[in-house]
C-alpha positions as a Markdown table, in Angstrom:
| # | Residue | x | y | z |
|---|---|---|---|---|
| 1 | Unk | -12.3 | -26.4 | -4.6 |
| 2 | Unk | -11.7 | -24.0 | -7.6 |
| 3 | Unk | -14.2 | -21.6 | -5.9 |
| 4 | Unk | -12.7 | -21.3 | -3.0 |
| 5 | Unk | -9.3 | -20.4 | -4.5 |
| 6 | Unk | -10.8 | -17.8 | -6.7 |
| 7 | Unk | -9.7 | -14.0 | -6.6 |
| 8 | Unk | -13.0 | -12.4 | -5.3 |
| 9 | Unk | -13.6 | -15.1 | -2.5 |
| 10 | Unk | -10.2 | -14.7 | -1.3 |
| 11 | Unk | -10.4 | -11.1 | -1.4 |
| 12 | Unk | -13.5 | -11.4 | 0.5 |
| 13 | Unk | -11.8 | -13.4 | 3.2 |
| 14 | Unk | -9.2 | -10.7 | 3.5 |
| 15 | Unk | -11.7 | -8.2 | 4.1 |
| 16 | Unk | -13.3 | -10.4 | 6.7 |
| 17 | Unk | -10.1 | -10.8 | 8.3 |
| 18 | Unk | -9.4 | -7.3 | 8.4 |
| 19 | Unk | -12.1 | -6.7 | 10.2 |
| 20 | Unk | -11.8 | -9.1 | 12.6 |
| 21 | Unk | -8.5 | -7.6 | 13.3 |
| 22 | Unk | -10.2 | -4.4 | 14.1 |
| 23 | Unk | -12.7 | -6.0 | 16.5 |
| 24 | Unk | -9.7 | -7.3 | 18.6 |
| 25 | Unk | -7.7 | -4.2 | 18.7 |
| 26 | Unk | -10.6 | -2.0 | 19.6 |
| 27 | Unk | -12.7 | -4.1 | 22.3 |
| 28 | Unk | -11.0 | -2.1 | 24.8 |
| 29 | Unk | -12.5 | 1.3 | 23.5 |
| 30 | Unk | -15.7 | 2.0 | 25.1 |
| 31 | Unk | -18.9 | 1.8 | 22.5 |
| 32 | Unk | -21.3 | 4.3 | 23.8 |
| 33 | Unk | -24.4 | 4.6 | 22.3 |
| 34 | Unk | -25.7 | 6.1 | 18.7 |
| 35 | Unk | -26.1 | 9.6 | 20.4 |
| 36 | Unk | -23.2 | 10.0 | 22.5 |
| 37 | Unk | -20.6 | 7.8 | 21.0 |
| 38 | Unk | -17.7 | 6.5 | 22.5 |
| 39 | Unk | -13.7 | 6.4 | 21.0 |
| 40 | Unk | -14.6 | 2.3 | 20.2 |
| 41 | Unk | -18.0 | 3.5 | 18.2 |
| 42 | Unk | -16.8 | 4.0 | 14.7 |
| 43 | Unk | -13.6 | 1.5 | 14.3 |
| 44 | Unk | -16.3 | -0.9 | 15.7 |
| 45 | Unk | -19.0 | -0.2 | 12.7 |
| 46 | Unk | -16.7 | 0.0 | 10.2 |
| 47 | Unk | -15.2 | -3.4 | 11.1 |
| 48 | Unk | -18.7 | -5.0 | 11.2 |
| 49 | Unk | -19.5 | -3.4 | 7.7 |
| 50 | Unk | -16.2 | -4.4 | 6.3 |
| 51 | Unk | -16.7 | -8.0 | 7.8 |
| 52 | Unk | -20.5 | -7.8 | 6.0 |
| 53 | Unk | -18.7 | -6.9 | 2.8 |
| 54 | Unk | -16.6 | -9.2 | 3.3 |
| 55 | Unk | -18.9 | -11.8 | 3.4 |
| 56 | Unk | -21.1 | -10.6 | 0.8 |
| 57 | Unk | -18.0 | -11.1 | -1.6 |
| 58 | Unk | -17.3 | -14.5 | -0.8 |
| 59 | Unk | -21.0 | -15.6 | -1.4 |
| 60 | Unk | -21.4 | -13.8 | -4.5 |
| 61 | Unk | -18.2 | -15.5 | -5.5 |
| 62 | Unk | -19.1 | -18.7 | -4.4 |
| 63 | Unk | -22.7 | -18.3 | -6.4 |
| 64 | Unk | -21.1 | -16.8 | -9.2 |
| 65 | Unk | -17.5 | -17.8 | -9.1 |
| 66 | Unk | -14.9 | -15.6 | -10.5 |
| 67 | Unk | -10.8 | -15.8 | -11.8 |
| 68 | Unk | -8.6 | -18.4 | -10.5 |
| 69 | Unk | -5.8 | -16.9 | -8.5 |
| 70 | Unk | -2.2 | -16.8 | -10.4 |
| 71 | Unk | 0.7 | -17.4 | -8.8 |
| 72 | Unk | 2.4 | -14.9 | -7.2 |
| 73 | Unk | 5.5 | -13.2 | -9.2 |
| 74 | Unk | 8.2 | -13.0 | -6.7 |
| 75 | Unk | 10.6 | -11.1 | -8.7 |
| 76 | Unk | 8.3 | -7.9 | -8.8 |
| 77 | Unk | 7.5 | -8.3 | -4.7 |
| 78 | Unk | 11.5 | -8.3 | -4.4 |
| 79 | Unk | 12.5 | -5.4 | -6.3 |
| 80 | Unk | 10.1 | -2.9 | -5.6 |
| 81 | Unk | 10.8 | -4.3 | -1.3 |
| 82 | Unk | 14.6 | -3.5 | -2.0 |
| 83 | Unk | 13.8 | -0.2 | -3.6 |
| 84 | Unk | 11.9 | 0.8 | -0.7 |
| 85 | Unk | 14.1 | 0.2 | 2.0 |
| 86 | Unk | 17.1 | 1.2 | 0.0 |
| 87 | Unk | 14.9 | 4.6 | -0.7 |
| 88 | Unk | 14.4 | 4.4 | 3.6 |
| 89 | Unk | 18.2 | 4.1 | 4.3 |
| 90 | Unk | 19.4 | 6.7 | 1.7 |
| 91 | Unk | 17.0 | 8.9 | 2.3 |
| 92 | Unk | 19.0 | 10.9 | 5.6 |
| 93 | Unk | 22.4 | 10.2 | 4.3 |
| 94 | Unk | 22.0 | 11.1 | 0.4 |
| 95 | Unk | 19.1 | 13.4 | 0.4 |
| 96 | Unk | 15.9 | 12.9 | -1.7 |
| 97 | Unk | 17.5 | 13.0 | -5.4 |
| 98 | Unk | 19.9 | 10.1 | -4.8 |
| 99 | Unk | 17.2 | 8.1 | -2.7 |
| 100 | Unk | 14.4 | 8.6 | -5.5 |
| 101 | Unk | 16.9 | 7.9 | -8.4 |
| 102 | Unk | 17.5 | 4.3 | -6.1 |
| 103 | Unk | 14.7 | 3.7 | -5.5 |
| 104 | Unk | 13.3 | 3.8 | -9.2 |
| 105 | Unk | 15.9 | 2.2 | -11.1 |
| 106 | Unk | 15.6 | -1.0 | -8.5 |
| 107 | Unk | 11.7 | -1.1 | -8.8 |
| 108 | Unk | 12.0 | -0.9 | -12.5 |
| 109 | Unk | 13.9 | -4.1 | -12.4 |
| 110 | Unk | 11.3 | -5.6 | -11.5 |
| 111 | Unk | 9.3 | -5.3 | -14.5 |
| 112 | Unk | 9.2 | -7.3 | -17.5 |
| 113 | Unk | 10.1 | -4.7 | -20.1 |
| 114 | Unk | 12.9 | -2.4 | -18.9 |
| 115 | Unk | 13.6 | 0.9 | -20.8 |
| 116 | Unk | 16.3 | 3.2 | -19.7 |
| 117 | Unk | 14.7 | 5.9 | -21.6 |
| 118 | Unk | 11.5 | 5.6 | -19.6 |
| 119 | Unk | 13.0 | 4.8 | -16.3 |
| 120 | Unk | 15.5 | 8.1 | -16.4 |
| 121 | Unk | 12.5 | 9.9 | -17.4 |
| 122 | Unk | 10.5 | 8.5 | -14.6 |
| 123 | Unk | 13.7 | 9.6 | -12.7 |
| 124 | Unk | 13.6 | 13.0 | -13.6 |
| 125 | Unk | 10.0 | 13.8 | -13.6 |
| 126 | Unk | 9.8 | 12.2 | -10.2 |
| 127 | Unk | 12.3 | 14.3 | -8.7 |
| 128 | Unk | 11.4 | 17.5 | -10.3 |
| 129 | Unk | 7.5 | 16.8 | -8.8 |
| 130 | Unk | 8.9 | 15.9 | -5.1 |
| 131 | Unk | 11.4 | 18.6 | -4.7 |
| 132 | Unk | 8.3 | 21.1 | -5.7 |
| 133 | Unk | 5.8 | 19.4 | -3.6 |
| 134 | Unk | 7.6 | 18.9 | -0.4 |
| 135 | Unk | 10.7 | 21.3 | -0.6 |
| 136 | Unk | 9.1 | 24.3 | -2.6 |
| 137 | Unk | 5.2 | 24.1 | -1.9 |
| 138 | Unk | 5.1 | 22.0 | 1.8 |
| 139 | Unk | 8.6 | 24.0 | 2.6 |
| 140 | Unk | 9.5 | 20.4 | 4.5 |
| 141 | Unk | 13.3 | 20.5 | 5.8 |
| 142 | Unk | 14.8 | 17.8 | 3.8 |
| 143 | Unk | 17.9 | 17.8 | 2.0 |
| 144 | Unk | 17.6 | 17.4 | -1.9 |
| 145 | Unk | 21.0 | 16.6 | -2.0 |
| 146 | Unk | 22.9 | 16.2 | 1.5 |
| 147 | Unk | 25.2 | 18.6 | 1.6 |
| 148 | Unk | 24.7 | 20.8 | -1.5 |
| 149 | Unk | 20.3 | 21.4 | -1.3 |
């Protein structure tokens, strides 16, 4: 029974179910053939390869066998959900500053050592990197800070 709850055969069956999520979303698209393929041609063969992988990982892990699966840490999951969707909702009222400053001091919560030093320099490096990325270099509209950037 330990096999079967081990991290490489369950990963293996996630891969198998992705893929057979694929199948069923795509068997509308037409296939067409190797030369003249059709919209359903490629999502079809990757799903099939990523089902074969799939496969492949739960045998070798079965065969093999592999680390047990831990339980899951729910506190992490939590935080770092939060920080996301509190990032989501300030993001168009606030700007990008207040949203990213959010959104990292809730996440960091989540982890087992908390540092203010390192989480306001995560803070800081963060929003220095997006504003230039998407404000300066992609020259996105976005407010840095509603009503002042």
């Amino acid at each position: 029974m330990s096999r079967f709850l081990s991290k490489d055969f369950l990963s293996g069956l996630m891969f198998i179910a992705f893929g057979l999520v694929a199948l069923y979303f795509g068997q509308k698209l037409a296939l067409g053939t190797t030369v003249r393929m059709g919209p359903g041609y490629v999502p079809r063969m990757l799903s099939i390869i990523l089902m074969s992988l799939g496969g492949l990982i739960c045998v070798v892990a079965l065969v093999a066998g592999s680390e047990p699966v831990e339980r899951p840490k729910l506190r992490p999951i939590t935080l770092v959900t939060i920080g996301v969707i509190a990032f989501a909702l300030l993001f168009e009222r606030a700007g990008l500053l207040p949203a990213l400053v959010v959104l990292v001091l809730i996440a960091s919560l989540g982890g087992e050592e908390f540092k203010i030093t390192e989480v306001i320099g995560n803070m800081v490096a963060l929003a220095i990197l997006c504003t230039l990325v998407f404000k300066v270099g992609l020259g996105m509209n976005i407010s840095i800070v509603r009503g002042v950037w």
